[in-house]
Each structure stands twice: as structure tokens, then as C-alpha cells.
C-alpha positions in Angstrom: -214.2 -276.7 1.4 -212.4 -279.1 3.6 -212.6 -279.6 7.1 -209.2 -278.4 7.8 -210.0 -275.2 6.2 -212.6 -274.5 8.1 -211.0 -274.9 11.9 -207.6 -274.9 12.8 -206.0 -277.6 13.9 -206.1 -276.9 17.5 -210.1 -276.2 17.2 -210.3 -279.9 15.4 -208.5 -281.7 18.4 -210.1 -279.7 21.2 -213.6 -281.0 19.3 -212.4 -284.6 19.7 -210.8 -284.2 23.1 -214.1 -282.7 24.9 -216.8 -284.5 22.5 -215.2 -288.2 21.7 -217.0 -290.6 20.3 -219.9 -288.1 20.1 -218.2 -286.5 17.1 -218.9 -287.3 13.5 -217.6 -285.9 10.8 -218.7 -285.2 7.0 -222.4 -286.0 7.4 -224.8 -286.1 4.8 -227.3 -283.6 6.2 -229.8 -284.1 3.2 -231.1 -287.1 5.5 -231.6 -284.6 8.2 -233.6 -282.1 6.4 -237.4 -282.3 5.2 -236.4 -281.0 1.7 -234.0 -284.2 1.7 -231.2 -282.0 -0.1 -228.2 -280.0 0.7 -224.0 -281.2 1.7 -222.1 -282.4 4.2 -221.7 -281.3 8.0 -217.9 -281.2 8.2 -218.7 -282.0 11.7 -222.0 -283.1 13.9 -223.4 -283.6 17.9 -226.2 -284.7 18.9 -227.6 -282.9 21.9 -230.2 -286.1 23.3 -231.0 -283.2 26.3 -231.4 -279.6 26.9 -228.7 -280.2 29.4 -226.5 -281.6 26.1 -227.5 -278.8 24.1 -226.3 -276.2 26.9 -223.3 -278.0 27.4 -222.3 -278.5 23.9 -222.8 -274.9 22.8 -221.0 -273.5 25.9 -218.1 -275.4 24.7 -218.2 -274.3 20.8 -218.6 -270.5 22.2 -215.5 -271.0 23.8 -213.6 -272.5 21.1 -214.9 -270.0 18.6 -216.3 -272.7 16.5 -218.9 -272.0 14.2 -221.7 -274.2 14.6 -226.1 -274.5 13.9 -228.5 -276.2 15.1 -230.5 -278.2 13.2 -234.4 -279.7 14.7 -236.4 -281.2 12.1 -234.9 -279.9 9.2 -238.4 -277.7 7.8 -238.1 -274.7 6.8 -234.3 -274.7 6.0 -232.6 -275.0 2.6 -229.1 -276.9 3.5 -226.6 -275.4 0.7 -225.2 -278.0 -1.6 -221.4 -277.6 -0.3 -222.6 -278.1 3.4 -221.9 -276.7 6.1 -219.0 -275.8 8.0 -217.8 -275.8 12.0 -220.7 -278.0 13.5 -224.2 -278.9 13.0 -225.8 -279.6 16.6 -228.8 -281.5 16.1 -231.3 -281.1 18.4 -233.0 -284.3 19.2 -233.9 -282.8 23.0 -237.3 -284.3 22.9 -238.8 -284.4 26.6 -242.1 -282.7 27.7 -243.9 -282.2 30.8 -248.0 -281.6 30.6 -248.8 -280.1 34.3 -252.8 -280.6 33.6 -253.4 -279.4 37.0 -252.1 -275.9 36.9 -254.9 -272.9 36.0 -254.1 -272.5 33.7 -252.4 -276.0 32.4 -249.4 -275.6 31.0 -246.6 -277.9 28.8 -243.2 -277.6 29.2 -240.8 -278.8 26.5 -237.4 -279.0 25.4 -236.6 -277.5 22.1 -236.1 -280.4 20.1 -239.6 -281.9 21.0 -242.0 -282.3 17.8 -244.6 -279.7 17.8 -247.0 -281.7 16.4 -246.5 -284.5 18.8 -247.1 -282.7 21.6 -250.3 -281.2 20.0 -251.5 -285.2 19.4 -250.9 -285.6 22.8 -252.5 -282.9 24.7 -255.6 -284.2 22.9 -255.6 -287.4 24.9 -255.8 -285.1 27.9 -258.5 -283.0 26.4 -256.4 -279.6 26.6 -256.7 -276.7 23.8 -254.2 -274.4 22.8 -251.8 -276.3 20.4 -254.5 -277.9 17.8 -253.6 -275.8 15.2 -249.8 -276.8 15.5 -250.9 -280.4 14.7 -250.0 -280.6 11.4 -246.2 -278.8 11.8 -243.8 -280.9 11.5 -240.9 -278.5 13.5 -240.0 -278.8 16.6 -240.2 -276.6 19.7 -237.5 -274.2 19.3 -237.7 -273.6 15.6 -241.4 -272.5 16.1 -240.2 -270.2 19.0 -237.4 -269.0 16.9 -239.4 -268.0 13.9 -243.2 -267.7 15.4 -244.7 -270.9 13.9 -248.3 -270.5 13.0 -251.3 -271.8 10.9 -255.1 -271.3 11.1 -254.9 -267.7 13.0 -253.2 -268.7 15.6 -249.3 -268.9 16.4 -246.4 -269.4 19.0 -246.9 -265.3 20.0 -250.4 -266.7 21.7 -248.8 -269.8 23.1 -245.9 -269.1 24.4 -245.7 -268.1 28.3 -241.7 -268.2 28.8 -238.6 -269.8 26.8 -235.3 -270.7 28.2 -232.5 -269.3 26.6 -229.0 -269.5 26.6 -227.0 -266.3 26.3 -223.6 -266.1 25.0 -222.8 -262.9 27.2 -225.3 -263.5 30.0 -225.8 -267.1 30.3 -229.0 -268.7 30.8 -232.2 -266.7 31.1 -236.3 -266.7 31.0 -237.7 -264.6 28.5 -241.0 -264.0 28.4 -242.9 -264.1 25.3 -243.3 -259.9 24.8 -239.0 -260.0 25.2 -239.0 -262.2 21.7 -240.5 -259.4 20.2 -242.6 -261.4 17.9 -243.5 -260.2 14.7 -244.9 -262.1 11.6 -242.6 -265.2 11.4 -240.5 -263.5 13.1 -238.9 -263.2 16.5 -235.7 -261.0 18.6 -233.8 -264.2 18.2 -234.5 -264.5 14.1 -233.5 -261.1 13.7 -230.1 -261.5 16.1 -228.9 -265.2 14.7 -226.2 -266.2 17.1 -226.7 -264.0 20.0 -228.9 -267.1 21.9 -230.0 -270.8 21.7 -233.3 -271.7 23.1 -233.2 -274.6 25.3 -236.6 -275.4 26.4 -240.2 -273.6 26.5 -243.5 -273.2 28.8 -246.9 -272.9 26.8 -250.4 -272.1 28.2 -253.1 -274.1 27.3 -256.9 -274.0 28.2 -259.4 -277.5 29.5 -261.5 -278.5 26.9 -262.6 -282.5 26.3 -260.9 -285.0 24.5 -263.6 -285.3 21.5 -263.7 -281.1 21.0 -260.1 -280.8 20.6 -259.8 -283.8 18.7 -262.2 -283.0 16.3 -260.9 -279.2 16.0 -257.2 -280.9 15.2 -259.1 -283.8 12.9 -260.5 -280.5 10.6 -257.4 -278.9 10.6 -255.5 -281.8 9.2 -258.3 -282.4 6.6 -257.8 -278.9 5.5 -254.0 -279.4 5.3 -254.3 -282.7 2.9 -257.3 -280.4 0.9 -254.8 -277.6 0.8 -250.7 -278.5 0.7 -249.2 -281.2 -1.6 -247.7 -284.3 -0.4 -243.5 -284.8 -1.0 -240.2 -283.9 0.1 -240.5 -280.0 0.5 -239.3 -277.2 3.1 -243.0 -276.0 3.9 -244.5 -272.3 3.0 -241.1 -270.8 0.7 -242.2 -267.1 0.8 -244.4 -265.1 3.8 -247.4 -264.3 3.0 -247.5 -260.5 1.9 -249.3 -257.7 3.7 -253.2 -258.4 2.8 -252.4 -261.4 0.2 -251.1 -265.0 -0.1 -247.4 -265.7 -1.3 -249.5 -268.6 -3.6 -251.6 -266.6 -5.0 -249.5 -264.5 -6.3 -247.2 -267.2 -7.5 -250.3 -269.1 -9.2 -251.3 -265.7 -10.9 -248.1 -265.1 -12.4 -248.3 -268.5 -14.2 -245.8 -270.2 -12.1 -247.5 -273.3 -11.2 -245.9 -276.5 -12.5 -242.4 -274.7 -13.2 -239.7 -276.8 -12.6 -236.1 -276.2 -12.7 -233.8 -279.6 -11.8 -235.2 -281.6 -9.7 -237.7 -278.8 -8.2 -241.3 -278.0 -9.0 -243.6 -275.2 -8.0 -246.3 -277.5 -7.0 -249.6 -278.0 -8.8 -251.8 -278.6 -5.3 -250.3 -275.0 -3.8 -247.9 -272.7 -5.5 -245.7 -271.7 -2.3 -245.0 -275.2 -1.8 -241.5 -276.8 -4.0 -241.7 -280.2 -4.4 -238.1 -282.2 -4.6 -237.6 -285.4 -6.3 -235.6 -287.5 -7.3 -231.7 -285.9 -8.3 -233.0 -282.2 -6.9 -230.0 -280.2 -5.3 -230.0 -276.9 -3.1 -228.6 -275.4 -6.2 -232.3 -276.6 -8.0 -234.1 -274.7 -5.5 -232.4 -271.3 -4.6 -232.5 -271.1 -8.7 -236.1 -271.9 -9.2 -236.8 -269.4 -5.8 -235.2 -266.5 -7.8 -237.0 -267.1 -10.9 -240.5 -267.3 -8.7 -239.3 -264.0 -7.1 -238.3 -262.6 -9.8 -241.4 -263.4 -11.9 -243.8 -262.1 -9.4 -242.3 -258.9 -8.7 -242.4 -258.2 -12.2 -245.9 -258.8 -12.6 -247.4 -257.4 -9.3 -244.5 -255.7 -7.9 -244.4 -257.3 -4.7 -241.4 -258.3 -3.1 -241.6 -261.4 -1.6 -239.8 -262.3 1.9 -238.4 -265.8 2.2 -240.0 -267.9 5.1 -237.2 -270.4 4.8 -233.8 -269.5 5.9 -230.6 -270.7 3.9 -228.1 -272.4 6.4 -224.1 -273.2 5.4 -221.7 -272.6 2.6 -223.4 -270.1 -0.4 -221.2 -268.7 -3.0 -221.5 -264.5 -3.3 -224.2 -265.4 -6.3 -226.5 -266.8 -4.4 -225.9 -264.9 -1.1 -228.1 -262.0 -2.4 -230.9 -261.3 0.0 -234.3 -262.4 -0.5 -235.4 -261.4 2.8 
């Protein structure tokens, strides 16, 4: 689809009139995405601030342009045609560590690496983010979907995120208003009502050598556990009781490639790209896996990934 048929020509040259030379148009977003496939943006911004961010979505609300926003690029599956309106991406990346509060907190902007921060805090010798050391996402898509690993997630973090409404402007909510759930939050299940902007977490005081060596074992057990590669991260959620691998493993799906795309040998709820692998590649080779393993156990399995842009009715059928 081309850019004109996705915004009228009035939305095109109010984009250009308010955003300039910030604009770009038909951008490969396969560079911008961990999987390293998917289209082109018809348009992009990129929000260097929380202030940006506001701003910029402010404007696209009022223009009625469609638009996402795009952090590191886990977890998403970009779809081959692209995607339409705009693509903001996030590349808000400041953080604040107030080590002198009881209890110490960091603040951060939503497009400031997870794992970064959690490398960071180490220096200082303060817990609460080691087990986020290893995600490569940023701020806001671990509030947005409730990041976790090792027992521990964003639900037990998280004091207070800044959001921006589209009815009621901007707002604190504090954590029990995201409603968390399993990978899950208010916002996940109500795409479009909100963008977070920044977020406060609570940490404890520990020593530099206890939380390094906590986040040094957790990072050894990620290079034990989860293949190298281009890949998206964890495909399905793990299943009441179970592990999304597991089952995926026992039904004999390890190694299956379709494309470009393997179910990885190392850890079965992990697709691996290489080289020539399109959206199409995965989203077929995800319906087969699904497919396979509620045949054999009868398990449906939820999609941890989300699908952003441009599906056809095929493959807009709901895995989640």
C-alpha cells in the first residue's frame, strides 16, 4: 500500500509542516527490529526525549494519524508490507538513579535500555533490576507488557509510570492501575488508549560484588539456556503449570524450519532468522508450531510477541 493511500493528502502535508526535516519516509524497519525482518514505515520520527515523544503523539492524535511506537524492536514481528501512518521510535534514553532515597529509586524515560540500566545500578551496588540484565527492551515495552525472567518482573518493580492519555492527558499510574497480569498489563489489553512516557522503579542497597555476581549467574544461565541470532525472544507464554518449549520440543518441533526461520535447536520457543527470512517465514512457521502442539497436547498457546502493521485477513487470525 502506498503512502498516499494511507493518509490524505492534507494528513501528509500537515506531517511535513509541524515535523520538517524530522520526517522520513519509507523506512526499512527490519534494521529497527531484533528479528531483523519486516517492511517499510511509510513514515518515521524519532522522539530523542520523553518531551519529543509527548509532543509528537499529541500531534498525530490530533491529526488522526495512525501511528506506533517502536523501542528496541524485541518481541514484535514487523509484517512484510510495513507499516502504515507513522512509526515513532523511541530512542528517549535518559535515567536518573536517586541512591539516596529509602528506598532508592531509578527514574527513566521509556526508550532507556532495560538492561543498561540494570548494568548500571550494579556499579552503585543497588538490587532490584538484576534479573532484567539480560532483556534487551527498553523501559516502556517492559512496562507495557510486564517484562520478566528468573521469578521476578516489572509488577515487583515498578512504583509509578507516566502516561500520556488521549482523553485525559498526562497522568501517574501507579503500578496496581496497570493491572498486571502474566505479560500482560491495562495498557496491552487497551492498545492505543495511552503511551508511556517515563517510569519510577524501587530498588533495594546491596554491594557492588552481591549484585554483580547475582546478574553475572543470571547471564550465564541465559547463554546455557537461549540460542544466539537474530530472533524476537520467548514466541509463545508460557502455559498455566508448563513451558511453551517444552511443549514445542515434545511435539518434535525442534529444528523445523520454514524460509528463512528455524525453531531453534538450543530452546524450542526461540525462532532463529537468517539469512533471506521474511515476516511471512515466521507467522507461517508460528501457525504450524501452534498448530502442532495443540494437536498433540491440546494446549493453546498465547503469543508473547505482538504483530505490528499491515496483515492480510489470512494471517490476522488470533493467536492470542
Amino acid at each position: 500500500m502506498s503512502v498516499q493511500g494511507s493518509l490524505s493528502q492534507d494528513q501528509i502535508n500537515h506531517l511535513h509542516s509541524l515535523f520538517g526535516e524530522r520526517l522520513r519516509q519509507d523506512v526499512p524497519l527490519a534494521n529497527y527490529t531484533a528479528a531483523r525482518v519486516g517492511g517499510k514505515g511509510d513514515f518515521m520520527l524519532i522522539a530523542q526525549s520523553a518531551e519529543e515523544l509527548e509532543t509528537s503523539v499529541r500531534h498525530l492524535w490530533n491529526l488522526e494519524i495512525p501511528f506506533v511506537i517502536l523501542g528496541s524492536g524485541a518481541n514484535v514481528l514487523i509484517s512484510d508490507r510495513g507499516v502504515r501512518g507513522v512509526v515513532i521510535l523511541n530512542r528517549a534514553q535518559r535515567f536518573d538513579i536517586h541512591a539516596e532515597q529509602d528506598p532508592p529509586t531509578v527514574w527513566a524515560e521509556s526508550g532507556a535500555n532495560l538492561g543498561l540500566i540494570a548494568r548500571t545500578l550494579a556499579h552503585h551496588g543497588l538490587s532490584g533490576l538484576e534479573w532484567a540484565a539480560t532483556i534487551p527492551g527498553t523501559v516502556g515495552g517492559a512496562i507495557y507488557g510486564n517484562a520478566g525472567a528468573h521469578g521476578q518482573d516489572m509488577a515487583g518493580t515498578l512504583i509509578l509510570a507516566e502516561i500520556l492519555h488521549r482523553e485525559y492527558g498526562k497522568e501517574n499510574w501507579l503500578c496496581e492501575r496497570l493491572e498486571y497480569g502474566y505479560r500482560t498489563s491495562y495498557l496491552k489489553k487497551h492498545p492505543g488508549e495511552a503511551v508511556i512516557l517515563s517510569g519510577l522503579l524501587r530498588l533495594s542497597k546491596s554491594t557492588r560484588e552481591n549484585v554483580q555476581a547475582q546478574m553475572e549467574a543470571f547471564v550465564a544461565y541465559r547463554k546455557r539456556t537461549q540460542p544466539p541470532g537474530a530472533s524476537m525472544g520467548s514466541v509463545f507464554k508460557n502455559p498455566p503449570g508448563d513451558y511453551a518449549g517444552r511443549l514445542i520440543e515434545q511435539a518434535g518441533l525442534k529444528g523445523t524450519r520454514i524460509g528463512g526461520v528455524e525453531v531453534s535447536p538450543i530452546h524450542a520457543n526461540f525462532f532463529i532468522a537468517y539469512e533471506g527470512a521474511t515476516s511471512s517465514d515466521y507467522w507461517r512457521l508460528i501457525c504450524l508450531v501452534r498448530q502442532k502442539v495443540l494437536e498433540t497436547f491440546g494446549i493453546h498457546l498465547e503469543l508473547e510477541i505482538e504483530r505490528i502493521g499491515d496483515w492480510d485477513d489470512e494471517s490476522a487470525i488470533s493467536l492470542s
